[in-house]
Structures are given as C-alpha cells and as structure tokens.
TIRO-2110 file (N, C-alpha, C; in Angstrom, 1 decimal):
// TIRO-2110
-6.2, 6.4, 17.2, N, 1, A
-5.2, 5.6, 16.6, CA, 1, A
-4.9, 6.1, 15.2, C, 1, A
-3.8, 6.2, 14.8, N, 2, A
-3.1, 7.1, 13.6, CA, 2, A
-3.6, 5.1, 12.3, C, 2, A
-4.1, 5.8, 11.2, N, 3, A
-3.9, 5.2, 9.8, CA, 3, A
-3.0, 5.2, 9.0, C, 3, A
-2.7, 3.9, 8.9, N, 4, A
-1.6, 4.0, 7.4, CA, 4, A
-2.3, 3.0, 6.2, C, 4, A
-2.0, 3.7, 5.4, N, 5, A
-2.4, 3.1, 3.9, CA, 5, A
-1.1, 3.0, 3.0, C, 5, A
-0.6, 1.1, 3.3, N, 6, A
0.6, 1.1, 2.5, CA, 6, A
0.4, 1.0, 0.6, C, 6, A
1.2, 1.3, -0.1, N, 7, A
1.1, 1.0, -1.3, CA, 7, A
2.0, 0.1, -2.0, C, 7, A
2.0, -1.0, -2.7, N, 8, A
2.7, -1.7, -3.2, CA, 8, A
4.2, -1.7, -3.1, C, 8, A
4.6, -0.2, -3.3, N, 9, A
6.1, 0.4, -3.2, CA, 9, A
6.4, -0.1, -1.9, C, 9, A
5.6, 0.4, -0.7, N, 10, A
5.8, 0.3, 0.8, CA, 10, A
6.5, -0.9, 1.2, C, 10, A
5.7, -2.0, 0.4, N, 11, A
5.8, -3.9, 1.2, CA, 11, A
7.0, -4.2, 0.5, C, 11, A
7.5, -3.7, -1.1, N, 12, A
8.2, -4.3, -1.7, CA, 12, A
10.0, -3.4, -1.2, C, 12, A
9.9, -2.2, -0.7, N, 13, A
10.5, -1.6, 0.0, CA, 13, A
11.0, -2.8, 1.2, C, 13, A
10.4, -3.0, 2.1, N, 14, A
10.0, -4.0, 3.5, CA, 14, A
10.4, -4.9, 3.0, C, 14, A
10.1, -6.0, 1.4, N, 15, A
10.7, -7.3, 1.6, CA, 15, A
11.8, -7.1, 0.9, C, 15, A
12.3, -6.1, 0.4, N, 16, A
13.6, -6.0, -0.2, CA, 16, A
15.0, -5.3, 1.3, C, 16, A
14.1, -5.1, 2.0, N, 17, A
15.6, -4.1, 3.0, CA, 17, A
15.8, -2.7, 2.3, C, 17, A
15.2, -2.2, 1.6, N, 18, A
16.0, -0.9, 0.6, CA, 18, A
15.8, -0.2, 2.2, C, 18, A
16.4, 1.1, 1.7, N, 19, A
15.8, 2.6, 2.4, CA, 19, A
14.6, 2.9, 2.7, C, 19, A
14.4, 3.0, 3.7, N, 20, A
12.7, 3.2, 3.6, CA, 20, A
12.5, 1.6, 4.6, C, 20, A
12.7, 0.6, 4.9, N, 21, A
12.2, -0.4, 5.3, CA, 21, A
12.4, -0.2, 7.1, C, 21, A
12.9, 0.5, 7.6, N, 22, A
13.1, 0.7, 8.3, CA, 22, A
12.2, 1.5, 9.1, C, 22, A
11.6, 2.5, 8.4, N, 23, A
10.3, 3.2, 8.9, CA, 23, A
8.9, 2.4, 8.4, C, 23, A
8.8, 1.4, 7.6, N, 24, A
7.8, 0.6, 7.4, CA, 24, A
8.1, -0.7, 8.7, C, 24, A
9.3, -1.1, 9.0, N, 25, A
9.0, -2.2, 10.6, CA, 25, A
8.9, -1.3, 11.3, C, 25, A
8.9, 0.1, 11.4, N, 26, A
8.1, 0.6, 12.7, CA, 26, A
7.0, 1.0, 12.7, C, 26, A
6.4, 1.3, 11.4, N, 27, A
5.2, 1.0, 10.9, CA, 27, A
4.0, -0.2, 11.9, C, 27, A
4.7, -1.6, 11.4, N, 28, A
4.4, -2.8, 11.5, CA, 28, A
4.6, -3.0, 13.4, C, 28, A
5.2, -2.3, 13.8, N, 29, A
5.7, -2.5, 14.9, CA, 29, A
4.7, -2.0, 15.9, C, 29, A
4.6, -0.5, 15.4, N, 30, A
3.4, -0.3, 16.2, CA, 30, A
1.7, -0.7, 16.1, C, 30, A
1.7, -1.4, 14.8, N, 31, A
0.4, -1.9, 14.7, CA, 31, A
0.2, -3.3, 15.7, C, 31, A
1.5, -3.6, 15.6, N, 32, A
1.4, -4.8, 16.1, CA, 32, A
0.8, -4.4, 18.3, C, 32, A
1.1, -3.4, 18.4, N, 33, A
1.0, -2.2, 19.6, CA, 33, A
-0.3, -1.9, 20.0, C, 33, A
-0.6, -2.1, 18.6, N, 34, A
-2.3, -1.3, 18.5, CA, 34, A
-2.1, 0.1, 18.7, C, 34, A
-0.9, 0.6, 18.1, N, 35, A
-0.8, 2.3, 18.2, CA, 35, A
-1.4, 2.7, 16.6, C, 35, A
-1.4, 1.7, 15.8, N, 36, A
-2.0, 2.5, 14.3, CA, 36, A
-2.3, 0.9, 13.8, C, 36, A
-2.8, 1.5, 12.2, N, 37, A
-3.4, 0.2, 12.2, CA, 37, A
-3.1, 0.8, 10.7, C, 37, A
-2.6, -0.8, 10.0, N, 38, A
-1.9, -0.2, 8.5, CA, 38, A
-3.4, -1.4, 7.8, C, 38, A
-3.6, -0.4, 6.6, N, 39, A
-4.4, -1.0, 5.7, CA, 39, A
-3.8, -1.2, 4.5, C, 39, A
-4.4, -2.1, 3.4, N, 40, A
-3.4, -1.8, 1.9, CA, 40, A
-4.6, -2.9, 1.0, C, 40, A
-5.1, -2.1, 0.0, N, 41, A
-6.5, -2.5, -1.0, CA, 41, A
-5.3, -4.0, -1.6, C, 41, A
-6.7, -4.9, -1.7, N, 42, A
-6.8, -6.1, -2.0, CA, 42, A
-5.7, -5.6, -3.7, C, 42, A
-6.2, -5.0, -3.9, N, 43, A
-5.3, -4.4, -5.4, CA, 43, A
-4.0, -4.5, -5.5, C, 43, A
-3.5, -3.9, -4.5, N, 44, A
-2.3, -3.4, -3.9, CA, 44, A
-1.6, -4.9, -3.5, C, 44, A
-2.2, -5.3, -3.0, N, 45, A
-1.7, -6.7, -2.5, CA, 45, A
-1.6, -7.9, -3.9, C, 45, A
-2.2, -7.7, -4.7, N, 46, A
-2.0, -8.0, -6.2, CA, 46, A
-1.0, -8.2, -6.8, C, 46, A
-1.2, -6.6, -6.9, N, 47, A
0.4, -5.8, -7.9, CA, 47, A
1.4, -6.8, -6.9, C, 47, A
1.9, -6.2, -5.7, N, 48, A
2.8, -6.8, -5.1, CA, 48, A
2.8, -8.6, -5.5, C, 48, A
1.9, -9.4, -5.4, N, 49, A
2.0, -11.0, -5.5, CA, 49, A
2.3, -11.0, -7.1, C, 49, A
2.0, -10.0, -8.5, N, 50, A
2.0, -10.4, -9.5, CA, 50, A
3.3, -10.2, -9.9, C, 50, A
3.8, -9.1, -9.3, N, 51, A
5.2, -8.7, -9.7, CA, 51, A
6.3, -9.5, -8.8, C, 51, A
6.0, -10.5, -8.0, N, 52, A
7.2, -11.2, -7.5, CA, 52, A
7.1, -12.5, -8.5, C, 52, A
5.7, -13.0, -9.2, N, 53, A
5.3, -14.4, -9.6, CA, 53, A
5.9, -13.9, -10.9, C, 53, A
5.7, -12.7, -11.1, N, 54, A
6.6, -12.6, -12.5, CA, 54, A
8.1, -12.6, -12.5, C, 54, A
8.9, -12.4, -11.8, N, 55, A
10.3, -12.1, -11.4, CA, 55, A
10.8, -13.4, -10.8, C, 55, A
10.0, -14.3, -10.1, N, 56, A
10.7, -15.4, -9.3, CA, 56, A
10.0, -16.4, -9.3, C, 56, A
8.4, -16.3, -9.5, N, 57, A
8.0, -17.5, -10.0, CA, 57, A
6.5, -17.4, -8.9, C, 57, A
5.6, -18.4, -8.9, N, 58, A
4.6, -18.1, -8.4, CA, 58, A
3.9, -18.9, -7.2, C, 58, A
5.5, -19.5, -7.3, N, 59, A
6.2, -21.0, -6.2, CA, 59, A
6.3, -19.4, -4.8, C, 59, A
7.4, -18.5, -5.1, N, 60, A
7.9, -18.0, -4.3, CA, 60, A
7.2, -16.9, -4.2, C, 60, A
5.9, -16.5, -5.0, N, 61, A
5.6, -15.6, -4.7, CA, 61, A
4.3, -15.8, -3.4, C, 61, A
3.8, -16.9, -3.8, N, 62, A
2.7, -17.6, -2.6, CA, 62, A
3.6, -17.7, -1.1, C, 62, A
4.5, -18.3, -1.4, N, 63, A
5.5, -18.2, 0.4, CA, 63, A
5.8, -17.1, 0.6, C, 63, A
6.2, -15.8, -0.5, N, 64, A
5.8, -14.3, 0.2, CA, 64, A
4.9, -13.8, 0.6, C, 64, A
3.7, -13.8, 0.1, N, 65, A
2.6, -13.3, 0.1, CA, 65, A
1.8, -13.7, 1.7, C, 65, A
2.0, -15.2, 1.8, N, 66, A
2.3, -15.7, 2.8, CA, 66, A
2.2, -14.8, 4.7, C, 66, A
4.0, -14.7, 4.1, N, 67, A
4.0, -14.1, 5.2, CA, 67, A
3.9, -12.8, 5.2, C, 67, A
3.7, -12.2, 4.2, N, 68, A
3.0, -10.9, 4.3, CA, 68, A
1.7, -10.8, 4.8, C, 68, A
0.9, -11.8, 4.2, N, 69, A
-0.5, -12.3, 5.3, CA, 69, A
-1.0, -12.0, 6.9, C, 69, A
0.5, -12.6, 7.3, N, 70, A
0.9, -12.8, 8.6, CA, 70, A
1.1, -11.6, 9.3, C, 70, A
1.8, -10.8, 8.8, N, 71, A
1.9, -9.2, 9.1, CA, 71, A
1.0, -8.5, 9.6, C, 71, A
0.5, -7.7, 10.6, N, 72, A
-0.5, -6.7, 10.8, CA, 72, A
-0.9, -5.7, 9.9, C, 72, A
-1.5, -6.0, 8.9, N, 73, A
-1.9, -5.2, 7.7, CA, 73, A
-3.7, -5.8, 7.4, C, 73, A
-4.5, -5.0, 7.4, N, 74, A
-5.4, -5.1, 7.2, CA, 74, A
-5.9, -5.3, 5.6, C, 74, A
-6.2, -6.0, 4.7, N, 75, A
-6.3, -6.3, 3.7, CA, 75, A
-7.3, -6.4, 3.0, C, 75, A
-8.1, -5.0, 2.6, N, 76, A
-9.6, -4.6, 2.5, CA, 76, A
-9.8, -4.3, 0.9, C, 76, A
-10.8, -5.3, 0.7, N, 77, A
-11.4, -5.9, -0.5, CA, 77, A
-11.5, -4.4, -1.3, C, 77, A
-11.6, -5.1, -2.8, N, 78, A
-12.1, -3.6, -3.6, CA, 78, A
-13.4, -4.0, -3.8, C, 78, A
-14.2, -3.1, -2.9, N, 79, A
-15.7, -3.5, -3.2, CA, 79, A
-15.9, -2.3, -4.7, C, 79, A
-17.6, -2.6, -5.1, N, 80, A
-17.6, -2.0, -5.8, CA, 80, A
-17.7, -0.3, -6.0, C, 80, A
-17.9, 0.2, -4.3, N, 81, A
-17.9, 1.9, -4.3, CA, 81, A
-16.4, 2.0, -4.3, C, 81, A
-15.5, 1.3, -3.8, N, 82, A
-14.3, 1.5, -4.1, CA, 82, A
-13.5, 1.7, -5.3, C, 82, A
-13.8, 0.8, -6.3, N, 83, A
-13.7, 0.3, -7.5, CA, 83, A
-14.1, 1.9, -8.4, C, 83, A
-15.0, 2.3, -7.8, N, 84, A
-15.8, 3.4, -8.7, CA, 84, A
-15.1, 4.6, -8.0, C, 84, A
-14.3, 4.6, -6.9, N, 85, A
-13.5, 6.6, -6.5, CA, 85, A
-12.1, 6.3, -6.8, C, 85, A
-11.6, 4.6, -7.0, N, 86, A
-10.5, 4.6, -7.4, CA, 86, A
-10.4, 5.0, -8.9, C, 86, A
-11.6, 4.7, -10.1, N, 87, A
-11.6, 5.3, -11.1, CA, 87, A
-11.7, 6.7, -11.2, C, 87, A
-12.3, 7.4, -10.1, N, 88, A
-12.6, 8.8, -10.1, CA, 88, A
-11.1, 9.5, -9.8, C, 88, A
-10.4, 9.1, -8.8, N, 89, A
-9.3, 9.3, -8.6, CA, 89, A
-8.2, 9.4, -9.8, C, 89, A
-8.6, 8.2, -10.1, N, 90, A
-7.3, 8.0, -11.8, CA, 90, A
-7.6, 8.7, -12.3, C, 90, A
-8.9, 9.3, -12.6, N, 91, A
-9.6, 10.4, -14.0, CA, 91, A
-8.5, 11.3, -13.5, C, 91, A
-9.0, 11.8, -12.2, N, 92, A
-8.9, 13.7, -11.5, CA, 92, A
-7.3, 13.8, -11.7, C, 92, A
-6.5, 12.7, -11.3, N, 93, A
-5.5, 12.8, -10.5, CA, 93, A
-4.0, 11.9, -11.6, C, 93, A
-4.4, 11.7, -12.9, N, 94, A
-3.9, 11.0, -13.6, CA, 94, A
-2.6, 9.9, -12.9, C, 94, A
-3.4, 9.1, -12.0, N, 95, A
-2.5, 7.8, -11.4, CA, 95, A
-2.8, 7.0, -12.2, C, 95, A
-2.0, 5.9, -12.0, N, 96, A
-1.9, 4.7, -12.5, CA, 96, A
-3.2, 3.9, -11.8, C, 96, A
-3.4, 2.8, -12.6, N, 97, A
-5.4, 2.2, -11.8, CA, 97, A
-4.8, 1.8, -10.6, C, 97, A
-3.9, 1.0, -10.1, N, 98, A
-3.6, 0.2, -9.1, CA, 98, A
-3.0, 1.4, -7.9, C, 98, A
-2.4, 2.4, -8.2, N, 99, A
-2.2, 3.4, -7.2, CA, 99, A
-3.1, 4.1, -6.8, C, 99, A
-4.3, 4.1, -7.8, N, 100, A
-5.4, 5.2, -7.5, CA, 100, A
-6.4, 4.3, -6.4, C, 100, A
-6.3, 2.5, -6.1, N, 101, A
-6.6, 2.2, -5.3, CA, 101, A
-6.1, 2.7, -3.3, C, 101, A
-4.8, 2.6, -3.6, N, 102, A
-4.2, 3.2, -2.4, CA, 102, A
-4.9, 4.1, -1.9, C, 102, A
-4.5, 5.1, -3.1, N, 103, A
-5.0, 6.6, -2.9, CA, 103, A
-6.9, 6.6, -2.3, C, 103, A
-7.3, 5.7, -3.0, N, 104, A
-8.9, 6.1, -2.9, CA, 104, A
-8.9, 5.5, -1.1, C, 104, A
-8.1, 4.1, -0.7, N, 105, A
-8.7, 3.8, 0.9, CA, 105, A
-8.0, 4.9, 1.5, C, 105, A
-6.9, 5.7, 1.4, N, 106, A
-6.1, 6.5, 2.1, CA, 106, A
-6.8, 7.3, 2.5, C, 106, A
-8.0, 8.1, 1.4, N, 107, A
-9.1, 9.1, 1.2, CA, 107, A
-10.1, 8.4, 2.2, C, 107, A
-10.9, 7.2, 2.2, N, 108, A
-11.7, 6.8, 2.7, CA, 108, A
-11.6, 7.0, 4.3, C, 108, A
-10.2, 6.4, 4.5, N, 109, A
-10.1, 6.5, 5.7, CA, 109, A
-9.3, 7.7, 6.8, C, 109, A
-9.2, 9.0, 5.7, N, 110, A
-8.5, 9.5, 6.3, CA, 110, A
-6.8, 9.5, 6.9, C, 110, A
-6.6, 8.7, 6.2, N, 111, A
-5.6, 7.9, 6.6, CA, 111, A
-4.3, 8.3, 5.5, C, 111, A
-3.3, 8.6, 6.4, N, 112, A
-1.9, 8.5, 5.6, CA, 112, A
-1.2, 7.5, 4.8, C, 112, A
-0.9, 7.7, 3.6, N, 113, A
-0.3, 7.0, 2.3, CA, 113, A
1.1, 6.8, 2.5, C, 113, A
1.3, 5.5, 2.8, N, 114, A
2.9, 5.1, 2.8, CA, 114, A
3.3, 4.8, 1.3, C, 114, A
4.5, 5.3, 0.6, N, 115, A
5.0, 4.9, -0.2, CA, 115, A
6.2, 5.4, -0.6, C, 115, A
7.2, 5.2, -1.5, N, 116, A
8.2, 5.3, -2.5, CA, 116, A
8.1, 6.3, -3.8, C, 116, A
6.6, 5.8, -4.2, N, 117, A
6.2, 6.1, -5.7, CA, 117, A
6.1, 7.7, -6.1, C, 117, A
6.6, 8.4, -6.6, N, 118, A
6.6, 9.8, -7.0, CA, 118, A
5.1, 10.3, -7.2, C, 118, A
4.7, 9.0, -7.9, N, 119, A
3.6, 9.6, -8.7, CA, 119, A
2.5, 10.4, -7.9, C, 119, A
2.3, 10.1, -6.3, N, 120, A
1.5, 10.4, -5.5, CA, 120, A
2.0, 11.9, -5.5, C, 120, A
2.7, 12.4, -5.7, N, 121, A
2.7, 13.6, -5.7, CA, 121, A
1.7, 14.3, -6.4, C, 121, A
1.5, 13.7, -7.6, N, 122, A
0.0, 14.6, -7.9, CA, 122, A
-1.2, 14.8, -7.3, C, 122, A
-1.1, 14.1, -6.1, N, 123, A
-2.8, 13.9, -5.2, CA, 123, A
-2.7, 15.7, -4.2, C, 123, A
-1.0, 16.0, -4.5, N, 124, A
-1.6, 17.5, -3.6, CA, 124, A
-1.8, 17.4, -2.1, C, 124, A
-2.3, 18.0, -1.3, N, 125, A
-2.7, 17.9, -0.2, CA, 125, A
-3.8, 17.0, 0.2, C, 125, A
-4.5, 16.6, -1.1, N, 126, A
-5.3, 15.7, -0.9, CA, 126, A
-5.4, 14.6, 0.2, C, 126, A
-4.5, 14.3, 0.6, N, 127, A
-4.1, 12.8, 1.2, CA, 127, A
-2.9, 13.0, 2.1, C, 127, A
-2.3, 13.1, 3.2, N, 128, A
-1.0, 13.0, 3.3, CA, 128, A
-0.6, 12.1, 3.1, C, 128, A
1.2, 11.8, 2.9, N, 129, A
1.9, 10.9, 2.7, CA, 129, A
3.4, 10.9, 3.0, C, 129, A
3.3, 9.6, 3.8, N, 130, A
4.8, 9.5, 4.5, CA, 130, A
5.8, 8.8, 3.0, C, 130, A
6.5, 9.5, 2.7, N, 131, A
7.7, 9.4, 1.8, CA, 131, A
9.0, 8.0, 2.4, C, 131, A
8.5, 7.2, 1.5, N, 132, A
10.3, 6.6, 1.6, CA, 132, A
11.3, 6.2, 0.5, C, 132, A
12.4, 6.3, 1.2, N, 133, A
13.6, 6.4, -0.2, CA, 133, A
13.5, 5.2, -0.4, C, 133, A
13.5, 5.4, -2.1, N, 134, A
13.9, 3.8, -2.4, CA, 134, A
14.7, 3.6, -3.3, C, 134, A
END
C-alpha cells in the first residue's frame, strides 16, 4: 500500500478548491479504498487549525478541523523521537520547524510528501514528493 504524508499546504489546498485539490480527493479517495493510507504530524494539523482560528475565528476553525477529523488521514502524534529528527531535519535541511515535521514522518515512513510548499525542494531526493499547484 503506497504512503502519503500530507503537509499543511495539502489540506488547505483541499479546503480551499485551489489547483491541486483535485489530486488530494483522489488522494482521500483511495484511502478511503484502502489503496494508500495518508498520514500528516499532529504539528501539521496545528499549523492548519491555527491559521484558519487566526483568519476566521476559532468558532470556524473547530467545525473545520472537525471534518477534517472525519477524513481518512491518520493523525500521528509528535512523540518525542520525532520531535528530535524533525529538529535534525530543520538543522540539515533549513525548513521551517513545522515543515520539518512532514518531512521527518515522510522519512520515517518512507512515504511520499504531498504538498504546494517550494520549500521542500531543499530535502533533494531525500523524500519524494508529489507537487501541487497552488
């Protein structure tokens, strides 16, 4: 079964309709399949809840978050070995802290990096990543 590791960009891509949402519900589509199975760090799910509570309130950001819940996305804690390759990552790889989470479950699991964000381009071969326009 193929891994995906969404990143913040990914979901906000998906609740916005941009470009790119289109290959994230087929994403979702097939997990729902049990043909892949999408992950995205407790971090990641954060960023996404803090940046809608800051934009729209934290009324509307709980009813998104919500049904993003609801979604076949596995939602895996930052324990603390995580915590510590996502810092190693930021050192190596000059990401942002909250992308270097992505990046570190993407690594863990082998698993392909869904996103938008340019920045991942510094991770190299490191990790593949499915690109969407946004």
């Amino acid at each position: 079964m193929k891994i995906y590791v969404l990143d913040a960009s990914a979901v906000f891509i998906f609740l916005q309709k941009k470009p790119g949402a289109a290959k994230v519900n087929d994403l979702l589509k097939q997990a729902m399949d049990e043909h892949a199975q999408l992950l995205m760090s407790a971090i990641n799910y954060a960023e996404v809840y803090g940046k809608i509570a800051r934009e729209h309130g934290v009324d509307r950001a709980r009813v998104t978050m919500n049904a993003v819940g609801s979604l076949p996305i596995n939602i895996l804690d930052a324990t603390l070995r995580r915590c510590v390759q996502a810092a190693d990552i930021k050192n190596q790889y000059k990401l942002y802290y909250a992308d270097s989470f992505a990046a570190a479950l993407a690594m863990e699991h082998k698993a392909t990096l869904v996103t938008s964000d340019s920045d991942f381009r510094k991770l190299g071969h490191s990790s593949p990543v499915l690109w969407l326009k946004s």
